[in-house]
N, C-alpha and C positions, 0 to 999 in steps of 0.2 A: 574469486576476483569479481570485482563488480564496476558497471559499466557508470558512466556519471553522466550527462545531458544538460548543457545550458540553452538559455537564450534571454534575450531583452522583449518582454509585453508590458505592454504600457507604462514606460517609463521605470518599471525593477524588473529584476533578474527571478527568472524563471528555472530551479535545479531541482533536477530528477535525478535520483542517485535508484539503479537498477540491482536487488541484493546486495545492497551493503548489508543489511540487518533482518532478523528471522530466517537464520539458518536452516531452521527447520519445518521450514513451510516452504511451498511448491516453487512461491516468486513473491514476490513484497516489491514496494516501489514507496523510494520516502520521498516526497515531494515537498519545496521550501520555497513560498511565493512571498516576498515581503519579508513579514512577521510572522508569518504563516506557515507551519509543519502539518502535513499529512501524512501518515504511515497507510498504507491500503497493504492486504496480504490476501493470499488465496491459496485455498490447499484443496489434493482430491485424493481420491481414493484409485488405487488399483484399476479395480473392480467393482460394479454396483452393488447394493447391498439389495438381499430378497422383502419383495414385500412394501419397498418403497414405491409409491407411483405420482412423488412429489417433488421438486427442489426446495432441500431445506433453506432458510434462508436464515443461518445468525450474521448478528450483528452489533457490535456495539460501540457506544462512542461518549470521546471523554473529552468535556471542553475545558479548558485551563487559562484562566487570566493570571497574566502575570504582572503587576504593576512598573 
């Protein structure tokens, strides 16, 4: 089940949809401002793993014009 979030900023509608999508990641939040989608997700682990003394950081991103 997943939780959904509106409101009005500057003149358009502002919607946060809370796990609708990536099931299998920890939390996801798809965010729709405009014209504008953003999927953000984040997952972890258990337990650290040995030997790290870093935060990995990936990352990546896909822009798409649609006409």
């Amino acid at each position: 089940m997943y939780k959904s979030y509106s409101m009005e900023l500057a003149g358009r509608t502002l919607m946060v949809d809370v796990d609708r999508v990536c099931a299998q990641s920890n939390g996801a939040a798809l965010m729709h401002y405009g014209d504008t989608t953003v999927l953000s997700t984040c997952t972890a682990s258990a337990k650290p793993r040995d030997g790290i003394d870093f935060f990995p950081f990936p990352w990546s991103t896909r822009r798409r014009c649609i006409p």
